[in-house]
C-alpha positions as a printed NumPy array, in Angstrom:
array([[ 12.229, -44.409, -17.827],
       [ 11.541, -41.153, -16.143],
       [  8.107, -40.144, -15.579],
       [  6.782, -36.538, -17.064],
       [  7.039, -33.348, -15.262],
       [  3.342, -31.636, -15.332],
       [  3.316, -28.238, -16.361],
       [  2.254, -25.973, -13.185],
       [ -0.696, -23.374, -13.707],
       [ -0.498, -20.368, -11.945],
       [ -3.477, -18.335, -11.24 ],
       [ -4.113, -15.195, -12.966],
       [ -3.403, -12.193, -11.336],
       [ -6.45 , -10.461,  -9.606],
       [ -7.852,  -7.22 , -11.956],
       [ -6.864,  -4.002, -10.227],
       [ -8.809,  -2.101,  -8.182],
       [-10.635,   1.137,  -9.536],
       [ -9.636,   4.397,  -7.659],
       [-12.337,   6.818,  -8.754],
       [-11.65 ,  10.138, -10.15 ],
       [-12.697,  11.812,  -7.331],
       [-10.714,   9.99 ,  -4.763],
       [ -7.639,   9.745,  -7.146],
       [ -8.233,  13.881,  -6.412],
       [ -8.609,  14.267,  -3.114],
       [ -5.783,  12.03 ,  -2.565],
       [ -3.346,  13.752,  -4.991],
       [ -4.185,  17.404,  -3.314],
       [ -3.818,  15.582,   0.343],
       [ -0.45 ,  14.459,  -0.645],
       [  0.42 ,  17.998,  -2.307],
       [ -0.78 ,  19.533,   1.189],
       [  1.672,  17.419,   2.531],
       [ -1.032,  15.926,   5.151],
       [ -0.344,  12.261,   3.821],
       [  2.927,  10.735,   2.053],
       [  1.099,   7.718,   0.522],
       [ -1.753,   5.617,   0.116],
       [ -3.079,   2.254,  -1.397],
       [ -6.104,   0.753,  -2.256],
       [ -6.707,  -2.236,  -0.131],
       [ -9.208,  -4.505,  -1.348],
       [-10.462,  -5.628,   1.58 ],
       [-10.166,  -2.34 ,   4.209],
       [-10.838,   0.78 ,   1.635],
       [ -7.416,   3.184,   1.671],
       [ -4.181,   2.458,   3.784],
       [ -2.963,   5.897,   3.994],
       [  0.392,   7.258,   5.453],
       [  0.887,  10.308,   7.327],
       [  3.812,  11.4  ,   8.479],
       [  4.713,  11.1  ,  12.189],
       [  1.517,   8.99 ,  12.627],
       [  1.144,   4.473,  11.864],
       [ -0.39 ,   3.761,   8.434],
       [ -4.553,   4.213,   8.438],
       [ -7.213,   2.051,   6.59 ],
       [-10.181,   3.866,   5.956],
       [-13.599,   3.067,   4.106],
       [-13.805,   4.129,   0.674],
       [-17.108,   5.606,   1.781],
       [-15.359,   7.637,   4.746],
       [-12.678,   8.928,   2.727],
       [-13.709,  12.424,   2.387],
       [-14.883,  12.981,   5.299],
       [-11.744,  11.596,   6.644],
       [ -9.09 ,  13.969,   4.525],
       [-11.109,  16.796,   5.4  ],
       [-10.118,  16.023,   9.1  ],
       [ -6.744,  15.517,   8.766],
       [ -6.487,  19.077,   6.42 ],
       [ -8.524,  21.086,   9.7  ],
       [ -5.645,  19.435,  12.374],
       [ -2.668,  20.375,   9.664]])
């Protein structure tokens, strides 16, 4: 007699982060610029941008403005 297999619950997948109109913005006119190629929300670090040439950045949802705004002056 073979014993029963138990049925194996995965967890549910985590609910996705928000991206706020405003950032969603910002980000979308950064990446028309051409001053980044991507970004992400992390959950943990803020934004993981890319830009070209440079490694990937994480910066603070709080500092994101501020931050674009730098990178559009140096382009």
């Amino acid at each position: 007699m073979k014993a029963k297999r138990t049925k194996e619950v995965t967890a549910p997948a985590p609910a996705p982060l928000e991206i706020t109109a405003s950032d969603r913005e910002r980000l979308i006119a950064a990446y028309q610029a051409g001053v980044i190629t991507a970004w992400k929300r992390d959950a943990d670090r803020g934004y993981r941008l890319t830009i070209p040439g440079r490694p990937d950045d994480y910066v603070e949802v709080a500092k994101l403005t501020k931050y674009l705004e730098k990178l559009e002056g140096a382009a």
